[in-house]
Structures are given as structure tokens and as C-alpha cells.
C-alpha positions in Angstrom: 0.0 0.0 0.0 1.0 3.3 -0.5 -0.2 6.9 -1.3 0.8 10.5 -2.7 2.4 13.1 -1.4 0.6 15.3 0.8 0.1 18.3 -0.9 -1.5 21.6 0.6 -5.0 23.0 0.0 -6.7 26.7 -0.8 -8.7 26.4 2.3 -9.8 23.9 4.5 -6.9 22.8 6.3 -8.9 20.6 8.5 -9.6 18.7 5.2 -7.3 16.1 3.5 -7.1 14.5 0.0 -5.0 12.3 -2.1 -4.2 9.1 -3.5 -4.1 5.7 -1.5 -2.7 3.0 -4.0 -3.6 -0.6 -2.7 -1.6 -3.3 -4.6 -2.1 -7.1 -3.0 -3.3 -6.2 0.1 -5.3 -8.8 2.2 -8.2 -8.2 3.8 -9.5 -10.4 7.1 -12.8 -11.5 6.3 -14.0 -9.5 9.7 -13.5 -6.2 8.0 -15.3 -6.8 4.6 -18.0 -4.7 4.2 -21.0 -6.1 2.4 -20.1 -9.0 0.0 -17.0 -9.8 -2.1 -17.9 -8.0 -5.4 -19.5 -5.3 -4.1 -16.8 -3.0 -3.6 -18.5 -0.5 -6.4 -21.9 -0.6 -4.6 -20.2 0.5 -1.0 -17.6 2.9 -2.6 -21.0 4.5 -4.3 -23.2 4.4 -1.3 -20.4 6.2 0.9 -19.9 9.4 -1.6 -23.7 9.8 -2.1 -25.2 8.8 1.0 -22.6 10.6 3.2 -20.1 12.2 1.4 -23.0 14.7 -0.1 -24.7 15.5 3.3 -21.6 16.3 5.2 -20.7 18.9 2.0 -24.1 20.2 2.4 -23.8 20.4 6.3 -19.9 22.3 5.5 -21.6 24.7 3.3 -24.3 25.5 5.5 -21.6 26.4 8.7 -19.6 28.6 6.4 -22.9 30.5 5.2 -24.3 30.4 9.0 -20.8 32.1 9.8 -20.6 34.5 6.8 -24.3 35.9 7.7 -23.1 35.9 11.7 -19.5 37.4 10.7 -21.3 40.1 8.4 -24.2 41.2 10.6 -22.2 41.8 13.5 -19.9 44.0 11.3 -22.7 45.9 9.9 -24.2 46.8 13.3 -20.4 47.8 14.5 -19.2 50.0 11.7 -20.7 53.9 12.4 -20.9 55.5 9.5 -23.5 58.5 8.1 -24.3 59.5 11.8 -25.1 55.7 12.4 -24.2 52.5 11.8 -23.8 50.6 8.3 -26.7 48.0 9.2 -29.1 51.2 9.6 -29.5 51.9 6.2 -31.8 50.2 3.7 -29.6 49.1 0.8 -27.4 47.4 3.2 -30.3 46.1 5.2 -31.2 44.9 1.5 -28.2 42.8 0.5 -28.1 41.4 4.5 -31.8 40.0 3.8 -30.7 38.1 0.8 -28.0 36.9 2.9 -30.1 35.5 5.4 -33.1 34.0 3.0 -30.5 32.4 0.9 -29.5 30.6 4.4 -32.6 29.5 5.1 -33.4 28.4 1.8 -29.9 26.4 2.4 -31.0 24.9 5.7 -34.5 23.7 4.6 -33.2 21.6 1.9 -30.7 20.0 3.5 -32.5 19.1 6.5 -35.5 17.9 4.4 -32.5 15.5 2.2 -31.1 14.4 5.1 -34.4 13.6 7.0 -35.3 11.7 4.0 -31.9 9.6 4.1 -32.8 9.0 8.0 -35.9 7.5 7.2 -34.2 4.5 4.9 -36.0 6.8 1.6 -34.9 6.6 -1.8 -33.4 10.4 -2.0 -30.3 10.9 -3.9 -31.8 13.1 -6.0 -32.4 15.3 -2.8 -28.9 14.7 -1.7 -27.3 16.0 -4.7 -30.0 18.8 -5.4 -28.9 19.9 -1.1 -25.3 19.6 -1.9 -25.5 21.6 -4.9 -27.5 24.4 -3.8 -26.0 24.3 -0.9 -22.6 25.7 -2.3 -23.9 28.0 -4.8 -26.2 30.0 -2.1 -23.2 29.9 0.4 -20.6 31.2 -2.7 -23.3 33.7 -3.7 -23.4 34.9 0.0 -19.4 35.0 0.6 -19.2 37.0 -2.3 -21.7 39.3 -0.6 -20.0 39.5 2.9 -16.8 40.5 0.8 -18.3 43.5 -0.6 -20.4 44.4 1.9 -17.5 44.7 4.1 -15.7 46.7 1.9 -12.0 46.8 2.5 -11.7 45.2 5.9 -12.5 41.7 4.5 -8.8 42.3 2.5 -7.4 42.2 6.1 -5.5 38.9 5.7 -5.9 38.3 9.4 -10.0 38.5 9.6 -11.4 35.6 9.7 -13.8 36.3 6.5 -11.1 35.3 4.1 -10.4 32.1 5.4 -14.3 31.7 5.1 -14.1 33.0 1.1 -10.9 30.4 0.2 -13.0 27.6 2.4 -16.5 27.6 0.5 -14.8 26.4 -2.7 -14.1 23.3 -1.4 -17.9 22.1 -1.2 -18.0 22.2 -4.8 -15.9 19.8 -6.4 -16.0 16.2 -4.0 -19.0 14.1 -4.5 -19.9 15.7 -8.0 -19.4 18.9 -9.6 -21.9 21.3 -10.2 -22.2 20.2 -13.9 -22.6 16.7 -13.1 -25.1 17.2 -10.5 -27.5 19.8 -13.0 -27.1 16.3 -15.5 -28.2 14.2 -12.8 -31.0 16.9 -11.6 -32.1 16.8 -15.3 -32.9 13.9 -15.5 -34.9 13.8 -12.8 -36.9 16.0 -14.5 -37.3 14.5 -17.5 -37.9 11.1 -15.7 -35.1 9.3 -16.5 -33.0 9.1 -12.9 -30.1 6.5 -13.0 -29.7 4.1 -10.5 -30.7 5.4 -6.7 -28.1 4.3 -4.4 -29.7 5.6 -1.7 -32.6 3.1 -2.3 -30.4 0.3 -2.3 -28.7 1.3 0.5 -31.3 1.4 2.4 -32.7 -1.9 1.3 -29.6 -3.6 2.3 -27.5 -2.3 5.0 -27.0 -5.2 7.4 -23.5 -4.4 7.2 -23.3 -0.8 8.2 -25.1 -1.9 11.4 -23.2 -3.1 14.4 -25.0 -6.1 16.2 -26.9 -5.2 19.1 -25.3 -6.3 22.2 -27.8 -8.4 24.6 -26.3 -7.0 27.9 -27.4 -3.3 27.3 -31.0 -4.4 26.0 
């Protein structure tokens, strides 16, 4: 076994990715997850069952933060015998903010409600994930601006926020890929629904009860 070097990321840093290269390696039959042969169908049910909802859940701290981060700027910074959140076209750009989060939130708790409940949803899932990141990078763009030149300090904690939201894109489908996927939806002709096999057979994610804490 081996993998690639580690290499460093835009944003993120709690993150890691790369390349782990497994070359005649034996597995004890104890750790085999499902049946031999299904190696696709796990590989598939971990990116879209949870590799999607924890993106989703990513975005939607970084937007929580960016709304946070900006609103408590607006209401600090006087300006025109006030303060910037007193004045209307401010107030305006701030409400998008916020209705783009909720919008955010909604979804992904109603996809990941549906996953919880052993539903057929990927379509959900990658519909969260998707605009998930687009309402959180439409929002980070916002805080930038509306914070003028402060969020250039390279020390405020809004840039990391910026360099960090482009990381939901990419992993578990790009936004391309997902629009595809979401189109045919529409047009009725959805590909296979991991998420309904999953849920149909997931003896193996489950650990076996144990009879002393019944």
C-alpha cells in the first residue's frame, strides 16, 4: 500500500485529500464490508449517501458564519451618523443573505431527514449539496463587498471563510454533473438510486446489538 504526497489546500486545512494506492493487500474477512464483489456498490453508497450531506452540512456552517461574521460587522461599523446596518440598501443585501441561508437549511434538513428515514433520496442529496454551495458562494461573495475593505485584512477571519466555500463544490460531483443528474430527474429518467439500495440492504453498516445493554 501506499499513497501520494501530501500536498496543501486553498482552504480547509482541516480537510485532506490524495491518492491511497492498494496493490495485493489482504483483507480479514471480519472487515469486509458487504459481500465480495460489491466493492462498487459501498464505494457509491459512501460518496452519495454521506459524502454529499456532510458537503451540504460544510456549506451551510460557512454560510451560518458568513451571515453571523457580516451582521455583526454591519451593526459595529458607524458610518452617516449611524451605523452601516441602519441603512436600507445594506439592510437589503443582508436579507438576501439570510433568506439564501434558510433556503440552504430547509433543503438539507428535508434530504437528510429523508436519508434518515431508509427513503430513496439521492436526488435530494445531490440537489442539497449543490445548492448548498452555490447560495453559500453567492453569499461569501456578498459579505466581501459588503465589508468593503476590511475583508482584505488577511488576518479577519472572513477570508479564510471565502478560500473555504470552494471546497464544497468539487468532491462528491461537480456542479455540472449534478445539474445532469437533476435533469434527468426532470425529464424522468433518474439513474440508478443508491440511496434506495442502500437502504434496502444495510445489514453491514449496522453493528450487532449487544444483549447486555437491551
Amino acid at each position: 500500500m501506499s499513497h501520494s504526497t501530501h500536498r496543501a489546500r486553498l482552504g480547509l486545512h482541516g480537510f485532506s485529500a490524495g491518492r491511497l494506492l492498494l496493490d495485493q493487500v489482504r483483507i480479514p474477512a471480519a472487515n469486509v464490508l458487504g459481500e465480495i464483489g460489491q466493492g462498487l456498490y459501498v464505494a457509491q453508497s459512501a460518496s452519495i449517501l454521506y459524502g454529499r450531506p456532510n458537503l451540504t452540512a460544510v456549506s451551510l456552517g460557512i454560510h451560518e458564519a458568513l451571515v453571523e461574521i457580516t451582521a455583526r460587522f454591519l451593526n459595529d461599523r458607524p458610518r452617516y451618523n449611524g451605523y452601516l446596518a441602519d441603512h436600507p440598501v445594506v439592510q437589503n443585501r443582508l436579507g438576501e443573505m439570510q433568506g439564501r441561508l434558510q433556503t440552504a437549511m430547509t433543503t438539507a434538513y428535508s434530504a437528510v431527514h429523508l436519508l434518515d428515514s431508509g427513503v430513496a433520496c439521492d436526488n435530494e442529496l445531490i440537489g442539497a449539496k449543490h445548492t448548498g454551495h452555490q447560495l453559500a458562494a453567492e453569499s461569501a461573495q456578498d459579505a466581501m463587498e459588503l465589508h468593503g475593505a476590511h475583508a482584505l485584512d488577511g488576518d479577519y477571519e472572513l477570508q479564510r471563510l471565502f478560500r473555504d466555500i470552494p471546497h464544497t463544490y468539487s468532491p462528491a460531483g461537480t456542479g455540472e454533473f449534478q445539474r445532469i443528474h437533476l435533469a434527468k430527474t426532470a425529464l424522468g429518467t433518474t439513474p440508478r438510486q443508491w440511496s434506495e439500495h442502500f437502504a434496502a440492504d444495510t445489514a453491514w453498516s449496522r453493528p450487532t446489538p449487544d444483549p447486555t445493554h437491551a
